[in-house]
C-alpha positions in Angstrom: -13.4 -74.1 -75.9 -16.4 -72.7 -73.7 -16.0 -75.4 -71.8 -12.0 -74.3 -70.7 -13.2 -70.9 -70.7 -15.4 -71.6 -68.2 -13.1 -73.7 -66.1 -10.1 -71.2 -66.4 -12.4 -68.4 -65.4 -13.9 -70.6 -62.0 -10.2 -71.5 -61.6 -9.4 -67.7 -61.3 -12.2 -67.0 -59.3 -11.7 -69.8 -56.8 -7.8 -69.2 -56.8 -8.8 -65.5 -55.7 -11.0 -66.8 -53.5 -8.4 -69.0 -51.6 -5.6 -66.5 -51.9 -6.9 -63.3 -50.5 -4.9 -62.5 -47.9 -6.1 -63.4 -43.8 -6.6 -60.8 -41.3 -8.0 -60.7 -38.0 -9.8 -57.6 -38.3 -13.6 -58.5 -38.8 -14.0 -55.3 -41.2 -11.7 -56.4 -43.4 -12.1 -59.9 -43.9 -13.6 -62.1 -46.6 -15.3 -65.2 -46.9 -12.7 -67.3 -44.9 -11.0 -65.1 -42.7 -13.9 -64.8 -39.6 -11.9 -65.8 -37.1 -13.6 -65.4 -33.5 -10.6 -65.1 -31.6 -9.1 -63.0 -32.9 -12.6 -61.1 -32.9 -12.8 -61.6 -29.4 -9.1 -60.5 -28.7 -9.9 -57.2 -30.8 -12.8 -56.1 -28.5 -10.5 -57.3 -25.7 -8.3 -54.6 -26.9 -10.7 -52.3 -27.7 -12.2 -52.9 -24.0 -9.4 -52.3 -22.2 -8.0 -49.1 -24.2 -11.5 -47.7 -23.0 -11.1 -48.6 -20.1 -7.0 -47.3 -19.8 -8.8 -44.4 -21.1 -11.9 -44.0 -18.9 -9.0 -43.9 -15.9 -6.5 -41.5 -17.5 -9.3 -39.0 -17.8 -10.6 -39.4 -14.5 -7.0 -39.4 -13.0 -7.1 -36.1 -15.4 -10.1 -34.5 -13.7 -8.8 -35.2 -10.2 -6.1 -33.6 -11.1 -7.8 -30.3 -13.1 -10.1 -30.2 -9.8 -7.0 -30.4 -7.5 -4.8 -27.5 -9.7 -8.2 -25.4 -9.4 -8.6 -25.7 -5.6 -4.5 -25.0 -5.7 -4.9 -22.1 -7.6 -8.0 -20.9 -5.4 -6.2 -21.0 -2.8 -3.2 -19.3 -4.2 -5.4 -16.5 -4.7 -6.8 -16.1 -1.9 -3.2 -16.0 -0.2 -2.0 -13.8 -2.9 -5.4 -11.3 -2.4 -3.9 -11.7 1.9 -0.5 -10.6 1.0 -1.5 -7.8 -1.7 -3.4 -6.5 1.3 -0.9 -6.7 3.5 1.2 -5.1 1.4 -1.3 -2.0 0.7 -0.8 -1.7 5.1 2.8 -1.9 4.8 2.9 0.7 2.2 0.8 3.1 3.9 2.3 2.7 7.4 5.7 2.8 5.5 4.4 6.8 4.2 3.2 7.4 7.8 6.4 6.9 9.4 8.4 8.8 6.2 6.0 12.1 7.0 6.6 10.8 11.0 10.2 11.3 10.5 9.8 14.6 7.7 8.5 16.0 11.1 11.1 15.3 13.3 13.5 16.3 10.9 11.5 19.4 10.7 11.6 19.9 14.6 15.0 18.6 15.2 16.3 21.6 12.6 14.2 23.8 15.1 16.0 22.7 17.7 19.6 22.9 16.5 18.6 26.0 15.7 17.7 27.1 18.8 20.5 25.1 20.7 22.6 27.4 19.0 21.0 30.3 19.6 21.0 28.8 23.6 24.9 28.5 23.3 25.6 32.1 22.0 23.2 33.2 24.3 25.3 31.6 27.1 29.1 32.3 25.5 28.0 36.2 25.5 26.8 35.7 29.2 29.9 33.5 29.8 32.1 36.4 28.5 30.5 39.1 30.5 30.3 37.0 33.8 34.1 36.9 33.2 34.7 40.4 32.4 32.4 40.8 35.8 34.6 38.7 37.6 38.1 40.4 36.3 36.6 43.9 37.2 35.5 42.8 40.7 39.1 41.3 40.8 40.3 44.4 39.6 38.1 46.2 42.2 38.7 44.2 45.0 42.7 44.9 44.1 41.8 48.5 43.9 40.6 48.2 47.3 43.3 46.9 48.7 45.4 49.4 47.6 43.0 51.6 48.7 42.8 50.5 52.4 46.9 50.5 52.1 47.0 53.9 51.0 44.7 54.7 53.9 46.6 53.0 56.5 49.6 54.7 55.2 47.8 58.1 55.0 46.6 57.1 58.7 50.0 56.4 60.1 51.4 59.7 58.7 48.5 61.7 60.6 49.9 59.8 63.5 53.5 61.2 63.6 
């Protein structure tokens, strides 16, 4: 009975043996399952995945150092225009005040434009009342000198 024991249990133990499942990872394998191709095909793997990686962050760098320089630049074109914007701004108040001031003296102006014109209407007016009353006088001489005439050719008769 030992005997079968003993062979049942060596059964078992070789039947796990020969049963345990295959893989081709190294870490995981048993007494049967080395396989070096399939080693060699994992670092394979493993190799190129590093090296896939090694150029993805590369390619990654290139392309931080690129966005930096971009955004350098940006910058700097952005500090050109806030600048040129400060100029604008200030020339922009320069000519508001530029114009407040001719406003300013045009009013003046006007206002003494006008004061020109009534100035001139009043003179208008009086040149034309001067001109009626020398019309008026020069028609009142007229008559005069008829009058005389007259008076003169009755001191004749």
């Amino acid at each position: 009975m030992k005997i079968v024991y003993i062979i049942m249990l060596l059964s078992a133990f070789m039947l796990s043996l020969v049963c345990q499942t295959t893989t081709t990872d190294p870490r995981k394998g048993g007494l049967f399952s080395y396989n070096p191709e399939a080693y060699e095909k994992r670092l394979d793997d493993r190799r190129r995945i590093k090296t896939d990686l090694e150029r993805q962050n590369v390619e990654i760098q290139q392309e931080s150092r690129k966005r930096e320089s971009d955004y350098s630049t940006k910058q700097a074109e952005q500090d050109i225009i806030a600048k040129q914007v400060a100029s604008l701004d200030e020339e922009l108040d320069n000519v508001k005040k530029s114009i407040a001031d001719i406003t300013v003296r045009t009013d003046l102006q006007k206002h003494a434009k006008w004061k020109i014109n009534l100035k001139l209407k009043n003179l208008q007016n009086k040149l034309g009342d001067n001109e009626r009353k020398e019309h008026d006088l020069k028609e009142l001489k007229k008559e005069l000198d008829n009058l005389l005439e007259e008076a003169e050719a009755l001191s004749n008769l």
